[in-house]
C-alpha positions as a Markdown table, in Angstrom:
| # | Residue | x | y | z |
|---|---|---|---|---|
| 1 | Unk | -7.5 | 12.1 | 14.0 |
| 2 | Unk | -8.5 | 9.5 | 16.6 |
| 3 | Unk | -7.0 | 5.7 | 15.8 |
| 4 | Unk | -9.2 | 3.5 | 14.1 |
| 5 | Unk | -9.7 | -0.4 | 14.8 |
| 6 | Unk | -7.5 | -2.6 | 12.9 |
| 7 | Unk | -8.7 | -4.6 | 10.3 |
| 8 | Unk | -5.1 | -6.1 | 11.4 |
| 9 | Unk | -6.2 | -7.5 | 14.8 |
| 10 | Unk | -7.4 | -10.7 | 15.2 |
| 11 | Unk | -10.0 | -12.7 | 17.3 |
| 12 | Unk | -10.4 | -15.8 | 18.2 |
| 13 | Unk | -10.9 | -18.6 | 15.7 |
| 14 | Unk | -14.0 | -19.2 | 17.0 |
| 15 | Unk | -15.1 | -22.8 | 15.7 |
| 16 | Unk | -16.8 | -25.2 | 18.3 |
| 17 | Unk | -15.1 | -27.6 | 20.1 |
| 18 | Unk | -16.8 | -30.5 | 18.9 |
| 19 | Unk | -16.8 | -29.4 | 15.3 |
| 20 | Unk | -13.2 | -28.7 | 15.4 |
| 21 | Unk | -12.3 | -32.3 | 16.5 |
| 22 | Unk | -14.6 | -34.2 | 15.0 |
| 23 | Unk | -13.4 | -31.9 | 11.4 |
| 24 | Unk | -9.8 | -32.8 | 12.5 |
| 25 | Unk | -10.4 | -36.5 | 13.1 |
| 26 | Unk | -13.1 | -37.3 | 10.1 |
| 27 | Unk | -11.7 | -34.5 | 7.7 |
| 28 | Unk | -8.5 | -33.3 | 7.5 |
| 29 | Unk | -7.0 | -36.9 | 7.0 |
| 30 | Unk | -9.3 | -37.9 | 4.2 |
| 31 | Unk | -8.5 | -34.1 | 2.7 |
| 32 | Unk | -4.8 | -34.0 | 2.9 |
| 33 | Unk | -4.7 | -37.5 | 1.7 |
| 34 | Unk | -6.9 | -36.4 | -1.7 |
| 35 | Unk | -5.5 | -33.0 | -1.9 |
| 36 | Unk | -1.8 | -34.5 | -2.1 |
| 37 | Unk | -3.1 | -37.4 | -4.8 |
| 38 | Unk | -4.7 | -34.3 | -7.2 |
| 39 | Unk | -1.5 | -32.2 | -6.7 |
| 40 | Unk | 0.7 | -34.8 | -8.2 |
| 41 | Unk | -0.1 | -34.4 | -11.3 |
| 42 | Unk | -0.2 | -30.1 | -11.3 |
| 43 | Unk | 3.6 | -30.6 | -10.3 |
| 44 | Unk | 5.1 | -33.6 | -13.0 |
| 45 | Unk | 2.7 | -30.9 | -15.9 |
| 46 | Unk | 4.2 | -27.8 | -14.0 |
| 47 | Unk | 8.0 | -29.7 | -13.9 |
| 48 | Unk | 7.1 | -30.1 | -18.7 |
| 49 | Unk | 6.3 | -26.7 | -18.8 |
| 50 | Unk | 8.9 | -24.9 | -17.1 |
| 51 | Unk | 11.7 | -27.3 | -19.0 |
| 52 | Unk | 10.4 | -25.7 | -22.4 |
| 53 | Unk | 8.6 | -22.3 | -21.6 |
| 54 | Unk | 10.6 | -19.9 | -23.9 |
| 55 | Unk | 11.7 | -16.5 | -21.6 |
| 56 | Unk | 12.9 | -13.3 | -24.0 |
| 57 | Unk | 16.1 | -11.1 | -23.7 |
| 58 | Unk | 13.8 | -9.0 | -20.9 |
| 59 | Unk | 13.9 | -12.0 | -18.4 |
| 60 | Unk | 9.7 | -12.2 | -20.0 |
| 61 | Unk | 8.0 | -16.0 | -19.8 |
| 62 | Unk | 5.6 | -16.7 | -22.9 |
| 63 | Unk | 3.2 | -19.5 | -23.0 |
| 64 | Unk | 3.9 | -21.5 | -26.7 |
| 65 | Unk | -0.1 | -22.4 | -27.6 |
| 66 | Unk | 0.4 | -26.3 | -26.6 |
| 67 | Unk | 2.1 | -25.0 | -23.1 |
| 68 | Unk | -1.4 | -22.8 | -22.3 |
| 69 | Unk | -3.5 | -25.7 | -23.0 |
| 70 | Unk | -1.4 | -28.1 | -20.9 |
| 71 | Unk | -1.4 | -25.3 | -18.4 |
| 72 | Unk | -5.4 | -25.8 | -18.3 |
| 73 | Unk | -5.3 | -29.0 | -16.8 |
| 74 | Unk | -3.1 | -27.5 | -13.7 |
| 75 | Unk | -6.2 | -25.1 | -13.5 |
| 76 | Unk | -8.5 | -28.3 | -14.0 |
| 77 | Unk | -6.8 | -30.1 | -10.7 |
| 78 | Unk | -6.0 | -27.1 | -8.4 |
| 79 | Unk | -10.1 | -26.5 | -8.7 |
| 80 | Unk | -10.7 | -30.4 | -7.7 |
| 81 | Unk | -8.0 | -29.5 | -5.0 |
| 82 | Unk | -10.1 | -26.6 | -3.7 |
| 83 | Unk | -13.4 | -29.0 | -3.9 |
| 84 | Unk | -11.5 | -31.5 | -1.7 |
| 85 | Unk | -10.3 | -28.5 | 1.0 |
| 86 | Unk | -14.1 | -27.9 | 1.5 |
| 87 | Unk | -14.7 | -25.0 | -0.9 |
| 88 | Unk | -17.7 | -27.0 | -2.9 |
| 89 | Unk | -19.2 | -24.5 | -4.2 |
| 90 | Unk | -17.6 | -21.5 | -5.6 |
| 91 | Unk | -19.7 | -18.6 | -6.8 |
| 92 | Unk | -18.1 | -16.4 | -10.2 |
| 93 | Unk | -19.7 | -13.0 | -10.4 |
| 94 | Unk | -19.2 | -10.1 | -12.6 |
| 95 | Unk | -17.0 | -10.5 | -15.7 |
| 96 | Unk | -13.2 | -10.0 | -16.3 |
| 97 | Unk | -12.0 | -7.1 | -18.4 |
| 98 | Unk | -10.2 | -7.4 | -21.5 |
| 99 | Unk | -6.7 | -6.9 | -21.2 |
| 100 | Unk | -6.7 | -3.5 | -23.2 |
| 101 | Unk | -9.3 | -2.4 | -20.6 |
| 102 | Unk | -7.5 | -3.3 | -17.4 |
| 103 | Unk | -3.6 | -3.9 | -17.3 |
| 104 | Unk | -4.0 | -4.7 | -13.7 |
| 105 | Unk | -6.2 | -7.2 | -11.9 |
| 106 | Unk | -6.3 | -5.9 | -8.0 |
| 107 | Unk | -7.4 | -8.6 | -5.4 |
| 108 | Unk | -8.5 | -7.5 | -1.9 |
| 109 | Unk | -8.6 | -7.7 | 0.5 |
| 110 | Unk | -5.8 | -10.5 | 1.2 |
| 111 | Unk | -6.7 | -12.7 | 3.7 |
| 112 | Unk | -5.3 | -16.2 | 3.3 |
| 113 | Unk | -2.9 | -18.7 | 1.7 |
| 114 | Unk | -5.7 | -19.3 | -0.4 |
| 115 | Unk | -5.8 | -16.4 | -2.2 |
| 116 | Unk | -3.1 | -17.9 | -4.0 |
| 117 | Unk | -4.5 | -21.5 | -4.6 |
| 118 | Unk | -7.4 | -20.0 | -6.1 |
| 119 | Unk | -5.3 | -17.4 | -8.2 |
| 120 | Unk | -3.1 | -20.2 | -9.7 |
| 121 | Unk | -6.6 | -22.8 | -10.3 |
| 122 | Unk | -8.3 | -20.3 | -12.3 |
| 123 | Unk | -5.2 | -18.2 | -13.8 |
| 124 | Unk | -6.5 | -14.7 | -14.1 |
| 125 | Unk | -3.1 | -13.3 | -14.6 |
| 126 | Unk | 0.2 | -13.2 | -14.2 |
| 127 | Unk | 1.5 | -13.1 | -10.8 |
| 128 | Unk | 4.6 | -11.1 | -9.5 |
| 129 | Unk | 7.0 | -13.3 | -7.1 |
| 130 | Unk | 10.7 | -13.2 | -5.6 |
| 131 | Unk | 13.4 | -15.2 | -7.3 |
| 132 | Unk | 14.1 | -17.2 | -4.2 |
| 133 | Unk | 10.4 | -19.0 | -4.2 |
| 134 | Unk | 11.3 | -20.1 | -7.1 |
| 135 | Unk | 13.1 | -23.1 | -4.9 |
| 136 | Unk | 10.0 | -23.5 | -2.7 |
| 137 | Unk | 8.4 | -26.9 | -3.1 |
| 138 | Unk | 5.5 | -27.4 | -5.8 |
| 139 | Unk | 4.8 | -23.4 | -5.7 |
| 140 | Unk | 8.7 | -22.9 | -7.6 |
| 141 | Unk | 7.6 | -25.4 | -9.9 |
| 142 | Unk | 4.5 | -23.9 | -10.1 |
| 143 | Unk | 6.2 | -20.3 | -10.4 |
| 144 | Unk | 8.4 | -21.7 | -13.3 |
| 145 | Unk | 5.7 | -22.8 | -15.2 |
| 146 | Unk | 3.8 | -19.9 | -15.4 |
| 147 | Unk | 3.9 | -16.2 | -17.2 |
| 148 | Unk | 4.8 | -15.2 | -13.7 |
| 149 | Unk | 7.2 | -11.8 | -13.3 |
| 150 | Unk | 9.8 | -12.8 | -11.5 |
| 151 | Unk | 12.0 | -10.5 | -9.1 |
| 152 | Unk | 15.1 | -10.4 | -7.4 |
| 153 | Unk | 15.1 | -10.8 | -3.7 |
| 154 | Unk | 14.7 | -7.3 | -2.0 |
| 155 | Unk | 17.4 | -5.1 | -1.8 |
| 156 | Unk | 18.0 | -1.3 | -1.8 |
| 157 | Unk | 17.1 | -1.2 | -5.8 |
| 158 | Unk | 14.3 | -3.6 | -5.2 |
| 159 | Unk | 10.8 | -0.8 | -5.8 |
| 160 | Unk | 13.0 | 0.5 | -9.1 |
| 161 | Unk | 13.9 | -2.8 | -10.1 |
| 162 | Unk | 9.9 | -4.3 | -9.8 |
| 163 | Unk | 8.9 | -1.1 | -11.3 |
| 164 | Unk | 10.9 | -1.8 | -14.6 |
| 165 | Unk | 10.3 | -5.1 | -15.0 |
| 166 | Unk | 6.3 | -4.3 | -14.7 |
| 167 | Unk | 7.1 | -1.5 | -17.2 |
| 168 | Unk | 8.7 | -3.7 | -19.3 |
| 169 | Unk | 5.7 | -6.6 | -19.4 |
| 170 | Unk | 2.8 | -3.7 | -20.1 |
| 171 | Unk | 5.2 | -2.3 | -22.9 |
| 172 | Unk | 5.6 | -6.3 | -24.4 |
| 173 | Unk | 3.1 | -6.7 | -27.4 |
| 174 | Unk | 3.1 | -10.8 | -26.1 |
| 175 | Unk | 1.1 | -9.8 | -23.0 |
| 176 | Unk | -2.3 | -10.8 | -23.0 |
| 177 | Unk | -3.3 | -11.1 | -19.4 |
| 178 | Unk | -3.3 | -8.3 | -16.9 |
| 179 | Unk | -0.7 | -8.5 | -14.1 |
| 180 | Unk | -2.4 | -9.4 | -10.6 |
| 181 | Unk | -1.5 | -7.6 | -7.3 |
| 182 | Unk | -2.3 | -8.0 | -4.2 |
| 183 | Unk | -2.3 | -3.9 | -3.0 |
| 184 | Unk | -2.3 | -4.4 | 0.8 |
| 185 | Unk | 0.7 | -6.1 | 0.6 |
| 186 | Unk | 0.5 | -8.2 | 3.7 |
| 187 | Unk | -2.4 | -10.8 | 5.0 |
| 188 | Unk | -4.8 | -9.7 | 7.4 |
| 189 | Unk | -8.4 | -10.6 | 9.0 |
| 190 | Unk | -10.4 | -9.2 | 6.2 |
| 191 | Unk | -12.6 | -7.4 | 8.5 |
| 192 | Unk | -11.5 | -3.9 | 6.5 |
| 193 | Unk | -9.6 | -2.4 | 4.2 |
| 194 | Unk | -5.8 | -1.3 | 4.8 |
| 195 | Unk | -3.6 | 0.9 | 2.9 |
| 196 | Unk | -2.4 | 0.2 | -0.8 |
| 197 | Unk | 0.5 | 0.2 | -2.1 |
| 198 | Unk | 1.3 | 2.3 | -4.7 |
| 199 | Unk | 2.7 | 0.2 | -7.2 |
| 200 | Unk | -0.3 | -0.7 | -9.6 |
| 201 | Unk | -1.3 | 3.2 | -9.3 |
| 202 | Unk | 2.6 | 4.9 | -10.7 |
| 203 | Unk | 1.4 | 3.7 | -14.1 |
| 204 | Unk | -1.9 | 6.1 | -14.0 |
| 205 | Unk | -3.3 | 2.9 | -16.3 |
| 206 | Unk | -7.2 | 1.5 | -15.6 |
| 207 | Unk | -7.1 | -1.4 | -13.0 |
| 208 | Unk | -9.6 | -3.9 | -12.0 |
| 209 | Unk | -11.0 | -4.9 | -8.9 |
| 210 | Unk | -11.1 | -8.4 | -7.5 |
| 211 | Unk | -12.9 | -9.6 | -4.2 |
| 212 | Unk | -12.7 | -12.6 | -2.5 |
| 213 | Unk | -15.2 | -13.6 | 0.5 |
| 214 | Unk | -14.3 | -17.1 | 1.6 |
| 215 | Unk | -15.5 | -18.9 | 5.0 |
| 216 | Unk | -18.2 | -19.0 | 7.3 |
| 217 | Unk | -15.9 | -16.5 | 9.3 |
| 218 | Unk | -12.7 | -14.4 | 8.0 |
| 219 | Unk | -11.0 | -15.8 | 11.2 |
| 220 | Unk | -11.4 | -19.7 | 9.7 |
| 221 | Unk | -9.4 | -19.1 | 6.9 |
| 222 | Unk | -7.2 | -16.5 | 7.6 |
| 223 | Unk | -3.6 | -16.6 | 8.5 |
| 224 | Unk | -2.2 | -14.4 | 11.1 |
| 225 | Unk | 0.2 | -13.8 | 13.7 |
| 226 | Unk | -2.3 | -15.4 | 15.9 |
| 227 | Unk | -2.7 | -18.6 | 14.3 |
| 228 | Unk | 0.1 | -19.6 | 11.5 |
| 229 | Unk | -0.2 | -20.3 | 7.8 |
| 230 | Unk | 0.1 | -24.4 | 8.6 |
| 231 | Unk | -2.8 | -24.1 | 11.4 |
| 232 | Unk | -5.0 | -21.4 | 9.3 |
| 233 | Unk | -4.7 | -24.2 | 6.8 |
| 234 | Unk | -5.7 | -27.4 | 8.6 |
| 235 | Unk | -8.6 | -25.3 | 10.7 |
| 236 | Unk | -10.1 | -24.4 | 7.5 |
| 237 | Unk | -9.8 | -28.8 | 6.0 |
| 238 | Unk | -11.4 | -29.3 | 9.0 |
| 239 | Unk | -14.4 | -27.1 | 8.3 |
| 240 | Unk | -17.3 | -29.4 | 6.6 |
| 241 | Unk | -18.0 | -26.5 | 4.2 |
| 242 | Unk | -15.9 | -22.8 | 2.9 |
| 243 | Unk | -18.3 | -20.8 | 0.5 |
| 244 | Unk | -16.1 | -19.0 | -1.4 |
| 245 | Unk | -17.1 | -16.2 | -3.8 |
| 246 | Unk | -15.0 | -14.3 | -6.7 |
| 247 | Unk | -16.4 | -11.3 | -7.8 |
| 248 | Unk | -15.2 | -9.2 | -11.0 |
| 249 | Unk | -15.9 | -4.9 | -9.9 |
| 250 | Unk | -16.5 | -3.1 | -13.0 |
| 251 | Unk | -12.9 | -1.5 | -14.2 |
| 252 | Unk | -11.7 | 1.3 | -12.5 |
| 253 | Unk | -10.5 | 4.3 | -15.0 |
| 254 | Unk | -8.1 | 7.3 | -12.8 |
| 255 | Unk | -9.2 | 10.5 | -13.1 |
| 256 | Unk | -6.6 | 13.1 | -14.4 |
| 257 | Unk | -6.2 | 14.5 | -10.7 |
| 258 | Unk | -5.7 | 10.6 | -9.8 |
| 259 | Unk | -3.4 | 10.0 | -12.4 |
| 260 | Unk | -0.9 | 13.2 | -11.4 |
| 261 | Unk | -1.5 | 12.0 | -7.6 |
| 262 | Unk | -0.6 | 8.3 | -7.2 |
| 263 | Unk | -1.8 | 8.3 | -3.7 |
| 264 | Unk | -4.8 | 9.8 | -4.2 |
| 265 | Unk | -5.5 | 6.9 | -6.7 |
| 266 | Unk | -4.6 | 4.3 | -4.7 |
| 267 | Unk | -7.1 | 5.2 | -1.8 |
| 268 | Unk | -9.6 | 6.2 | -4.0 |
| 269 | Unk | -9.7 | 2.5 | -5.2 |
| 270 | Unk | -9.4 | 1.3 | -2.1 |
| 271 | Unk | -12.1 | 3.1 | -0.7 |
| 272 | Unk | -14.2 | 2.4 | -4.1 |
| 273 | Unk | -13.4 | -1.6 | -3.0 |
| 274 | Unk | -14.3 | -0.8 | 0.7 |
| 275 | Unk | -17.8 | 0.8 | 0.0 |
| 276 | Unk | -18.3 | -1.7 | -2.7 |
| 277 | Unk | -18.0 | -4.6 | 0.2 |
| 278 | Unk | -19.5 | -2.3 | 3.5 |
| 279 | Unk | -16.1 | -2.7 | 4.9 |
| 280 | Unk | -14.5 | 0.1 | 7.0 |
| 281 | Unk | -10.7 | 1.5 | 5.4 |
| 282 | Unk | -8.1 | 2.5 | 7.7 |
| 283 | Unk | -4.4 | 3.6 | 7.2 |
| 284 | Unk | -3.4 | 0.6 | 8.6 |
| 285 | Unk | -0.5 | -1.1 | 6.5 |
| 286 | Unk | 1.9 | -4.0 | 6.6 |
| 287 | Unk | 4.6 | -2.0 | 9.0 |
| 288 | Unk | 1.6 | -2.5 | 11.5 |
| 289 | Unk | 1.6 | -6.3 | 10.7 |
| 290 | Unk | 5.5 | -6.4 | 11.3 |
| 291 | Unk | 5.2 | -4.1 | 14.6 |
| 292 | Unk | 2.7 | -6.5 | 15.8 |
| 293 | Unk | 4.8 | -9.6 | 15.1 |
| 294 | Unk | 7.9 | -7.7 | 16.6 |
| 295 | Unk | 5.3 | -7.0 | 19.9 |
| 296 | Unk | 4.3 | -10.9 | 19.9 |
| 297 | Unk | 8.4 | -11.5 | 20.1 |
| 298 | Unk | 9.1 | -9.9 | 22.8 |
| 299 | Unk | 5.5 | -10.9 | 24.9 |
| 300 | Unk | 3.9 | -8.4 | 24.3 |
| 301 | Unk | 0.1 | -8.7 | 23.3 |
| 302 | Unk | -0.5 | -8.2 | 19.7 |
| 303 | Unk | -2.4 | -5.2 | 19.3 |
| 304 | Unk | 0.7 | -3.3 | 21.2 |
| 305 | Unk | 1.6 | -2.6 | 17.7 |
| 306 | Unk | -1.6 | -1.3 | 16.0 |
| 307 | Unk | -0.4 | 2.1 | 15.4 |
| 308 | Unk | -2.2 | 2.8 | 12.0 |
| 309 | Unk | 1.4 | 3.6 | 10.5 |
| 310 | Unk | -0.2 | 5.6 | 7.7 |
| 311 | Unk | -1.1 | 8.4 | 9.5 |
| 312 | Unk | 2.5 | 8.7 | 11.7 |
| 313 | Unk | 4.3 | 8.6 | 9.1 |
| 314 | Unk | 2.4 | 11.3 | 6.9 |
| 315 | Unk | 1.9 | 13.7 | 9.8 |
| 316 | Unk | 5.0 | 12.6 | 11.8 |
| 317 | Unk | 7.2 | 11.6 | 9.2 |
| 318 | Unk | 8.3 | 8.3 | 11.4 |
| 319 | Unk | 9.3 | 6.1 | 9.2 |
| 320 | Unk | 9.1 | 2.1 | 9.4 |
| 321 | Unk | 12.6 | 0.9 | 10.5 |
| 322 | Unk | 12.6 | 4.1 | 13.7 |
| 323 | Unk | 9.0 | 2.5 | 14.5 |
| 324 | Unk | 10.6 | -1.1 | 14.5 |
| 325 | Unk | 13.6 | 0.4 | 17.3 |
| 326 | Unk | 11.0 | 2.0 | 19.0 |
| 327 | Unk | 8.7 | -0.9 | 19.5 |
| 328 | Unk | 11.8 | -2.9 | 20.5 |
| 329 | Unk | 13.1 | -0.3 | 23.2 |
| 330 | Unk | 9.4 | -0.2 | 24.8 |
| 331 | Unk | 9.0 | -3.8 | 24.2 |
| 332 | Unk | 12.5 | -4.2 | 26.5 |
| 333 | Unk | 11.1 | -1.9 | 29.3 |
| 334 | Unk | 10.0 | -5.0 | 31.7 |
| 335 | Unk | 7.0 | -3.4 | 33.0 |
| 336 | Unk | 5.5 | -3.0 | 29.5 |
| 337 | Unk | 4.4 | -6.4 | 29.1 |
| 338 | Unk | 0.8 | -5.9 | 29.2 |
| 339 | Unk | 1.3 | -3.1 | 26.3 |
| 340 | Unk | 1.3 | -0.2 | 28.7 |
| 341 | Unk | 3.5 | 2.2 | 30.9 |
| 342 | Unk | 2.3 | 3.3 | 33.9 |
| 343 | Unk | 3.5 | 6.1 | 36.0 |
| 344 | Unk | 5.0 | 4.4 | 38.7 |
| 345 | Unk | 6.7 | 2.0 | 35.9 |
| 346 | Unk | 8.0 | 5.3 | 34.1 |
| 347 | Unk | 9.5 | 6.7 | 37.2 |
| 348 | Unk | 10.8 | 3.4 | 38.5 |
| 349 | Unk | 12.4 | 3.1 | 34.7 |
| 350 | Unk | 13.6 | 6.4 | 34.9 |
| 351 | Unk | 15.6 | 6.0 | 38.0 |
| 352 | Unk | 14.6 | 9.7 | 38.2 |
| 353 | Unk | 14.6 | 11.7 | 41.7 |
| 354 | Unk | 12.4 | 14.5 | 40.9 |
| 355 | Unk | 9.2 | 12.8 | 40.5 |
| 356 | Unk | 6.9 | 15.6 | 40.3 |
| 357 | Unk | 9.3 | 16.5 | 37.1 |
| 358 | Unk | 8.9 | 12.7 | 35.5 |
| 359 | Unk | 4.9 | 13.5 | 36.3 |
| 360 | Unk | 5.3 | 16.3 | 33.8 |
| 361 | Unk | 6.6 | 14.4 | 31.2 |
| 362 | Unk | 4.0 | 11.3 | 31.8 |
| 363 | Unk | 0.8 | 13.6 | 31.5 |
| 364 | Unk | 2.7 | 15.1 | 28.3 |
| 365 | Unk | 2.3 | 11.5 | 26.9 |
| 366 | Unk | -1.0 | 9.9 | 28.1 |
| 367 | Unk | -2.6 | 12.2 | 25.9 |
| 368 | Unk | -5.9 | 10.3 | 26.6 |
| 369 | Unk | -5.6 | 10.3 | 30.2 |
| 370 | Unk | -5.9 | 6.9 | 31.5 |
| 371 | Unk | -3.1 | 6.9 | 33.3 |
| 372 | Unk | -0.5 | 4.6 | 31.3 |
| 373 | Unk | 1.1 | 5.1 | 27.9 |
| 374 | Unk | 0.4 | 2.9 | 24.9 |
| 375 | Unk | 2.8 | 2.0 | 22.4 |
| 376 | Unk | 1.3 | 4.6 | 20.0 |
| 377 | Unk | 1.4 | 7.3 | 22.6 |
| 378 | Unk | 4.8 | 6.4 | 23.2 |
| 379 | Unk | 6.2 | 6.8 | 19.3 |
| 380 | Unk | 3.9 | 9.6 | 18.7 |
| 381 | Unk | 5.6 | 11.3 | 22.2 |
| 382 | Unk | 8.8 | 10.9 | 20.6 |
| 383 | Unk | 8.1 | 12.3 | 17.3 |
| 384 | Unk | 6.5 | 15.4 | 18.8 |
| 385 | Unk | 8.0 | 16.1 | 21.9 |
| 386 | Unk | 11.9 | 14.4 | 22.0 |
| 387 | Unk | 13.0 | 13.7 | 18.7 |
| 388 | Unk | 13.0 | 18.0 | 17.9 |
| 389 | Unk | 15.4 | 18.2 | 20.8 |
| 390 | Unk | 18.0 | 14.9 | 19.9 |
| 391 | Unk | 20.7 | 14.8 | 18.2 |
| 392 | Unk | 20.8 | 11.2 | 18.4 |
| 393 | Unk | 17.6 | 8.1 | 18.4 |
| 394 | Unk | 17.3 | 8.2 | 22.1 |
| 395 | Unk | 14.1 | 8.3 | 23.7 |
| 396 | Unk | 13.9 | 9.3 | 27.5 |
| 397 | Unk | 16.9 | 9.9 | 29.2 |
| 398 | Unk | 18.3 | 12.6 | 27.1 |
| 399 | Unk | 14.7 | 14.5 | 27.4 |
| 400 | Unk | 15.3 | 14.6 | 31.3 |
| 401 | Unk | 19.0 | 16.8 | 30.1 |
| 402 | Unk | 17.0 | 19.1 | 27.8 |
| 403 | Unk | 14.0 | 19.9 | 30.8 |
| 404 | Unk | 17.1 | 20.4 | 33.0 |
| 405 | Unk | 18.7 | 22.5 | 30.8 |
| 406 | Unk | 15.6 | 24.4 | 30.2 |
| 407 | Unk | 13.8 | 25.1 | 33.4 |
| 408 | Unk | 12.6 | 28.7 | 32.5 |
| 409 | Unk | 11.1 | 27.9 | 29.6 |
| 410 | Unk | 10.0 | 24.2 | 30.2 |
| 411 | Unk | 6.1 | 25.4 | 31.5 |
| 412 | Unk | 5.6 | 27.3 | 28.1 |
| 413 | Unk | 7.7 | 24.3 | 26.1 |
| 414 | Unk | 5.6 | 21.6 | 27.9 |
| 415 | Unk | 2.1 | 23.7 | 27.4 |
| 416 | Unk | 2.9 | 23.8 | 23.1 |
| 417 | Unk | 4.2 | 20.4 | 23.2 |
| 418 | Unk | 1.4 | 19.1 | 25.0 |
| 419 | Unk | -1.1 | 20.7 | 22.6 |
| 420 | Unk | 0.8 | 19.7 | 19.7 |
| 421 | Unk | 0.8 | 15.9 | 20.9 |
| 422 | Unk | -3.0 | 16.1 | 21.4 |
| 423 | Unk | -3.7 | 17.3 | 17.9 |
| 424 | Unk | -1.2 | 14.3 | 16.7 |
| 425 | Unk | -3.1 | 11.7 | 19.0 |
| 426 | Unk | -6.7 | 13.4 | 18.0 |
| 427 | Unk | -7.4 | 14.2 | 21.8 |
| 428 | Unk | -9.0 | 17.2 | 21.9 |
């Protein structure tokens, strides 16, 4: 299978020059300075409610009737809030399901910081957050106050300790609102679909699709390694006008093949999401997020770490953290810092005498033949061709021992491993 674009990668913001300043002298001033007078009030109500919200013997937050209706005006000022940021005219379509219809309210794809704002200002459902944001400014306060499900920090119990805790809200005959995931798990440019977690999908229950489409251009408003969350926010204050539309997709109900296969659920909704919106789906996921911030670290460009992490680790089984060494071992050879190895920089890395030997090993690698090694090329090389022969996570140097060792049969060994890399790669 070839590698598909990431929805992951990001261009350029975009915005004119002249727009951008004039929004950043004439707007984002006058914004911040209305934005911070309506969010005074959403934090003193939010500060009430969490002093008296009632939580159960399961760690469970319940609204009292008088708390929900205070509650409404936090939804009343986080929508003036969003009017203020530029987003004057929001657009509602479809309908929400009830909550014996749809335990789970799915909202893709992420793209922003204000995904959140606008899931707090109209209060679908309950949100799922770490214990420790509970001491973030305004959005612990915010958490507090709320019916939120809230989580201890991550840890090596963390996926069995969410997964009870969610089990443990649908089984509760107090819940009334469906719990709201974000199945991508990680912020990207919006220009596709990525892979989805499987979470929402272990419970084999109906779940219902939410899309956002917000901004002239995905790149305005979203937040990314290329531009932060502080910058993503101030670009998008000092853009005169942010449509934003929320649309309700009719509820999704698994099949019984989906609901013995949580995988196959999960894409199937994604897919059903991406078709829904004309947006491509890849098997890009959040390890490709971290790979490219780890590649951005260490000066290398960004898309140095669009691997498409899905499809190595189902046919490789490379898993996230030996993908994370990896990236840091390339990222340390100093010639890789325009994202590619070239086969004078492999021999000169190598130290190796025998060049017509290292030659062997290169071509074994640049699967596409361009003469230079991505990062992709470079994990998938090890998975195939190295890691079978290692006792220990090394990458080049021991090879060199095992095509020493192995001179009779290294022809035949380099011909299958060779073919076997191409299939991996999808070079035919």
């Amino acid at each position: 299978m070839r590698q598909s674009e990431a929805p992951c990668q990001y261009a350029s913001i975009g915005l004119h020059h002249v727009q951008v300043a004039i929004g950043y002298i004439l707007l984002v001033p006058v914004r911040l300075l209305l934005t911070a007078i309506l969010l005074s009030p959403v934090y003193l109500t939010a500060k009430l409610v969490s002093m008296t919200i009632e939580e159960d013997e399961n760690g469970m937050r319940w609204h009292k009737p008088w708390e929900r209706k205070l509650m409404q005006s936090v939804q009343f000022f986080g929508k003036a809030a969003l009017w203020c940021m530029g987003f004057t005219r929001i657009v509602v379509k479809g309908q929400q399901a009830e909550y014996k219809d749809a335990r789970f309210l799915l909202i893709s794809p992420h793209t922003s910081i204000f995904d959140s704002i606008i899931l707090g200002s109209f209060s679908f459902g309950c949100v799922m957050s770490l214990k420790s944001n509970l001491k973030v400014p305004l959005v612990g306060s915010l958490l507090a106050a709320s019916e939120a499900i809230i989580v201890s920090d991550k840890n090596k119990s963390h996926q069995e300790a969410v997964s009870d805790v969610i089990r443990r809200r649908l089984e509760s005959p107090r819940a009334t609102i469906p719990v709201v995931i974000f199945p991508e798990g990680t912020v990207h440019s919006g220009r596709g679909l990525i892979e989805f977690k499987q979470g929402a999908f272990k419970y084999g229950l109906p779940v219902q699709p939410l899309v956002l489409r917000m901004g002239k251009d995905p790149n305005w408003t979203t937040w990314s390694y290329h531009h932060s969350m502080l910058s993503s926010f101030l670009h998008t204050l000092a853009c005169p006008y942010n449509p934003l539309e929320i649309q309700f997709l009719p509820v999704y109900n698994p099949a019984e093949s989906e609901i013995a296969n949580t995988s196959l659920f999960s894409k199937n909704v994604r897919d059903y999401i991406a078709n829904f919106m004309g947006l491509p789906a890849s098997e890009h996921s959040r390890v490709d997020m971290d790979l490219m911030g780890i590649a951005l670290k260490h000066h290398l460009p960004h898309w140095a770490g669009n691997v498409e992490y899905g499809i190595l680790r189902d046919e490789l089984s490379l898993n996230s953290q030996c993908l994370k060494d990896l990236m840091k071992k390339f990222a340390g050879l100093k010639d890789a810092h325009d994202g590619y190895l070239t086969a004078e920089d492999f021999i000169r890395y190598l130290r190796w005498h025998v060049a017509e030997d290292v030659m062997k090993l290169f071509n074994l690698c640049d699967t596409q033949g361009r003469g230079k090694i991505s990062f992709r090329e470079y994990a998938i090389a090890y998975a195939d061709l190295f890691r079978p022969y290692c006792e220990e996570d090394v990458f080049v140097k021991r090879v060199f021992r095992f095509l020493c060792q192995a001179q009779g049969d290294a022809a035949q060994t380099g011909e299958a491993s060779c073919c076997m890399t191409s299939q991996s790669l999808g070079a035919a």
